[in-house]
ROGU-740936 format. One line per field, with one value per residue (C-alpha): x, y, z. Coordinates in steps of 0.05 Angstrom, whole numbers, padded with zeros to 5 digits. Layout:
// ROGU-740936
xx	X; ...
yy	Y; ...
zz	Z; ...
// end
This chain:
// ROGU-740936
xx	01328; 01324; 01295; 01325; 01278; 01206; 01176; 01181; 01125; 01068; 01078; 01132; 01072; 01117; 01075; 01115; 01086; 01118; 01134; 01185; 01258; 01321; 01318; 01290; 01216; 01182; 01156; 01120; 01129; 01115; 01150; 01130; 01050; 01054; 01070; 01134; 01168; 01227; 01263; 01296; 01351; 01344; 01400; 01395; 01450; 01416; 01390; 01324; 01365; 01373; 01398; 01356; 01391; 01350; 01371; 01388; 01377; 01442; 01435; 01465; 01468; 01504; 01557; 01577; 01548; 01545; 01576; 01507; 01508; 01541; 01547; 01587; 01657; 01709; 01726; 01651; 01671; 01668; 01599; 01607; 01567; 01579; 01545; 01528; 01532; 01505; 01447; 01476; 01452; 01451; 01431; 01370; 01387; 01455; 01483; 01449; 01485; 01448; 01480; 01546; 01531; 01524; 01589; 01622; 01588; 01609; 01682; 01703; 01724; 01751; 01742; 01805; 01777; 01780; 01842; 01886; 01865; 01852; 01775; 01735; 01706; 01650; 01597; 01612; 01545; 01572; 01612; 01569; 01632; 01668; 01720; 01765; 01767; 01786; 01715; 01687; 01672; 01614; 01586; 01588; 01584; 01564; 01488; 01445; 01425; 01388; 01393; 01346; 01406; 01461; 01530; 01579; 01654; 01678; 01736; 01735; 01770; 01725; 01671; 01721; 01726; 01647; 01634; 01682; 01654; 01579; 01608; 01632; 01569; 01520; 01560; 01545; 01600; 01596; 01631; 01629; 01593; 01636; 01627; 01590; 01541; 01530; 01509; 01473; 01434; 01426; 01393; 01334; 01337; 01333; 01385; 01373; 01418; 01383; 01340; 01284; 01292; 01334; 01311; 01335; 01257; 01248; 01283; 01239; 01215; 01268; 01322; 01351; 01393; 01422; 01355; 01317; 01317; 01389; 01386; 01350; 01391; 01458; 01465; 01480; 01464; 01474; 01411; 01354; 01290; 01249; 01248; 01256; 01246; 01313; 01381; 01424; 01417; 01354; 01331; 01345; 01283; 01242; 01245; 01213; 01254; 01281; 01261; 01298; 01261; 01328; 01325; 01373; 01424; 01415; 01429; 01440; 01507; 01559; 01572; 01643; 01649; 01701; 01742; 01809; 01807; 01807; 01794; 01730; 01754; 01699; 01677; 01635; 01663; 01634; 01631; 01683; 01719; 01779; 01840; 01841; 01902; 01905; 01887; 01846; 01773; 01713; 01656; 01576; 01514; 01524; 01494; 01452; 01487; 01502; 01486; 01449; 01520; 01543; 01469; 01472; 01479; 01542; 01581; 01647; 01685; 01756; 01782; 01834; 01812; 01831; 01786; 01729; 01674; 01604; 01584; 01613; 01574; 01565; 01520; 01538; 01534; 01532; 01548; 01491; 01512
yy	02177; 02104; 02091; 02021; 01972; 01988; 01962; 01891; 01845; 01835; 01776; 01802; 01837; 01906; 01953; 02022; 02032; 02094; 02152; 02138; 02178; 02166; 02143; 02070; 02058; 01991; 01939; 01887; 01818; 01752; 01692; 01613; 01640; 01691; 01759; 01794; 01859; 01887; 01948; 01987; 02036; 02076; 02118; 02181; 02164; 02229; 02243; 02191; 02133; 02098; 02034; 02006; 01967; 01908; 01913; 01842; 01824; 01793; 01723; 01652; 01593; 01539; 01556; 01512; 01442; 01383; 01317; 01291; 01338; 01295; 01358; 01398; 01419; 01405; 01486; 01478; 01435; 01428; 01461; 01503; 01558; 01619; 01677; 01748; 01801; 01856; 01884; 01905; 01920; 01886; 01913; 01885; 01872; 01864; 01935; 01956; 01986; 02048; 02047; 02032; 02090; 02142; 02126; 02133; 02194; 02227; 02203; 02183; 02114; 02078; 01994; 01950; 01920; 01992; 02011; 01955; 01956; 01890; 01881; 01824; 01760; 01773; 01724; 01703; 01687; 01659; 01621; 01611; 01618; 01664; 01702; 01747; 01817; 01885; 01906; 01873; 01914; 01933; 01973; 01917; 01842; 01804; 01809; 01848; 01894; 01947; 02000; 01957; 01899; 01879; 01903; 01854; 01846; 01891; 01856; 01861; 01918; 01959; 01937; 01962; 02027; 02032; 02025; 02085; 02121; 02099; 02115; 02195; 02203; 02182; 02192; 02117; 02054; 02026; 01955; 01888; 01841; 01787; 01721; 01704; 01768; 01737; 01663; 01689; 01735; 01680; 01625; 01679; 01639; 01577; 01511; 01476; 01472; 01526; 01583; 01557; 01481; 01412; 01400; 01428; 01447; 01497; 01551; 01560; 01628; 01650; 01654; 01655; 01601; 01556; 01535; 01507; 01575; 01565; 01512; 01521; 01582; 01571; 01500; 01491; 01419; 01412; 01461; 01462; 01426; 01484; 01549; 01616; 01657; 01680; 01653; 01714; 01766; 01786; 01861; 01856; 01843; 01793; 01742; 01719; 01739; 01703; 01697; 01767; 01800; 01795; 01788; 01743; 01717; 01659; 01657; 01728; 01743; 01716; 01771; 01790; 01791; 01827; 01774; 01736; 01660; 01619; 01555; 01534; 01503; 01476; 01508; 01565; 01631; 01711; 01765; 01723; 01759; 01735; 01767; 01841; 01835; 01782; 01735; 01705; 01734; 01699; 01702; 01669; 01654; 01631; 01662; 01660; 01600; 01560; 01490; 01468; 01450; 01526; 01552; 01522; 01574; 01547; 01543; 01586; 01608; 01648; 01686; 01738; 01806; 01831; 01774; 01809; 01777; 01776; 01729; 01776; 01831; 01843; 01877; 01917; 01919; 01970; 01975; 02011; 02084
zz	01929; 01957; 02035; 02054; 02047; 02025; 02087; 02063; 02044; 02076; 02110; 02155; 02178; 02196; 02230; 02251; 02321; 02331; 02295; 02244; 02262; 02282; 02351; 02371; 02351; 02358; 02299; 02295; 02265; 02255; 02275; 02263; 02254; 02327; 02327; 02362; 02371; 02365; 02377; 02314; 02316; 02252; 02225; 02186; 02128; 02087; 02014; 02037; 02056; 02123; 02163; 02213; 02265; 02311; 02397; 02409; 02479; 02529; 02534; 02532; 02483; 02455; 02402; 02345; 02325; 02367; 02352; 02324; 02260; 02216; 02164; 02213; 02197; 02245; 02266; 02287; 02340; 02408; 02417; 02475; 02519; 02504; 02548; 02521; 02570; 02540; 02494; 02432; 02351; 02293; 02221; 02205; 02137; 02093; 02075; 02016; 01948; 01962; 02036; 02005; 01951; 02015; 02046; 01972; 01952; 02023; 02024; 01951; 01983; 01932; 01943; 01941; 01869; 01842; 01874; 01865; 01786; 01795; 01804; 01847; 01830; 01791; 01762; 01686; 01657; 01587; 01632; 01687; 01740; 01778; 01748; 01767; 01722; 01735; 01709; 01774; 01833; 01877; 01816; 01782; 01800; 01738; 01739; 01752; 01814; 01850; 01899; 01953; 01937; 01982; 01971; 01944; 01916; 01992; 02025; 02098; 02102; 02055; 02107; 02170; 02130; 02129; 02186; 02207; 02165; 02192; 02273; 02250; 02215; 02273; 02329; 02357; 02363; 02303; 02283; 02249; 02287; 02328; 02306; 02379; 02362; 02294; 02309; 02374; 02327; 02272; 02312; 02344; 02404; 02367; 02367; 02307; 02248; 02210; 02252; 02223; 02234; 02227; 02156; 02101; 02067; 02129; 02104; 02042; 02044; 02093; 02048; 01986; 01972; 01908; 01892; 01830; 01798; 01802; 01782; 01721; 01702; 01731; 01721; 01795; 01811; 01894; 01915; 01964; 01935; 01933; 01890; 01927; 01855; 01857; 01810; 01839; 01896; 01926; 01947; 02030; 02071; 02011; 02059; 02126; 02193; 02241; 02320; 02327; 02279; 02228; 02154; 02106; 02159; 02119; 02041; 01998; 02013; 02062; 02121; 02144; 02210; 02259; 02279; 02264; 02256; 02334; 02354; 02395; 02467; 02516; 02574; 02586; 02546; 02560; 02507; 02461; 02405; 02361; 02360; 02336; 02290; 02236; 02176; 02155; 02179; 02192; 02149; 02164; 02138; 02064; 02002; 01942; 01911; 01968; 01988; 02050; 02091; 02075; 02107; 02173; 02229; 02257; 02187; 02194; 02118; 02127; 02078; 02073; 02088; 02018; 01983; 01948; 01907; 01884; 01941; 01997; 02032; 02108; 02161; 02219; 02293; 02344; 02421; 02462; 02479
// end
């Protein structure tokens, strides 16, 4: 039996102010040297494991990259206002295998790489690529993992299916984030290019990123000039949060969210979501193997909702009741 995570390191700082059951109880943590709280929804998934989702207040900020971020890709562009009308949750950390392993074990889901008989992209270490094989699949992604890791090689709509499965179990609105929820929730009330800072260097320790480890062992040869100890996946929570009190929004895996591919426009936009219906989706945040470009909070990928690979994961979201 795995509880999701083991109250992370101690420079997070966590310290359970309230008596720990499902129903919001307050933490602490620390943020840039001061401490803050947040409030934590924690789910009951059963057999020891839970899913602790962060309230994330309503509020406005400034979506995208401006012209002066020379990095920025053009569907970053025009910056724009976007205003959040509502509290809402966020997972505090990527959806672990063991969280995965719950829904499974409860519905015999079976993911689009095992039931199309045609796997995922999976990480070839002799070859040191990604390759696609039926033997790839959230049970197995090429190296090596634990229950504490994120789940990887689920397409979007293995994540959609989740998070049904999530919403019957604990009775509360359960979804992918919007991409609006997502960056809003990234930056932690910061606007620099990373939630950290401008420069690249300030994310050591806050993620886990293509780095000299991976370097070293992967051969990668665009990476962040630090070493964050890890060449592949990291158990959820190992690194420093973010102003919100959120863990690996930057680096690990990239995170599905709920929408359809749209264009920014300028002027001011409320509670945005993409369309409901279509392809590709949007996914944020970057992962383990990423360069700086990918890492930057405003960075959008799209993929088809079927793609599935060992860089993929996601978190979830939830509407207050």
């Amino acid at each position: 039996q795995v509880q999701i995570p083991d109250l992370l390191e101690s420079s997070t700082d966590v310290i359970i102010l309230a008596q720990q059951q499902q129903g919001e109880i307050e933490e602490t943590f620390t943020w840039k040297g001061r401490k803050r709280t947040r409030r934590v929804l924690r789910l009951d998934l059963g057999k020891g494991v839970t899913l602790d989702l962060v309230r994330i207040k309503k509020g406005t900020f400034k979506m995208g990259s401006p012209e002066s971020d020379k990095e920025a890709y053009d569907d970053e562009k025009p910056q724009h206002t976007v205003e959040l009308t509502k509290d809402f949750y966020i997972g505090k950390y990527e959806i672990t295998k063991a969280q995965f392993a719950r829904f499974v074990g409860d519905t015999g889901y079976q993911t689009e790489a095992e039931s199309s008989g045609e796997g995922a992209y999976g990480w070839d270490v002799e070859k040191k690529r990604f390759v696609k094989d039926k033997k790839y699949n959230w049970k197995n992604v090429g190296f090596a993992q634990t229950d504490s890791h994120p789940v990887l090689c689920v397409t979007w709509n293995d994540a959609v299916a989740f998070c049904k499965w999530l919403k019957k179990k604990s009775g509360k609105s359960i979804q992918l984030p919007t991409e609006a929820q997502w960056e809003y929730s990234c930056r932690g009330g910061e606007t620099t290019r990373y939630f950290t800072r401008d420069g690249v260097v300030s994310l050591k320790g806050y993620a886990n990123v293509s780095d000299a480890t991976a370097k070293a062992k992967l051969g990668f040869s665009s990476i962040f000039e630090f070493d964050d100890g890890y060449a592949f996946t990291s158990p959820v929570g190992k690194f420093l949060p973010n102003g919100f009190g959120l863990h690996d929004m930057t680096g690990n895996a990239w995170e599905w969210c709920n929408d359809s591919d749209q264009k920014y426009t300028k002027g001011k936009r409320t509670d945005p979501k993409g369309p409901d219906n279509g392809s590709p989706r949007i996914l944020r945040g970057g992962a383990w193997g990423d360069y700086p470009r990918y890492c930057r909070c405003a960075c959008r990928l799209r993929l088809d909702p079927t793609f599935r690979s060992s860089y993929i994961g996601f978190r979830v979201a939830s509407s207050l009741d």
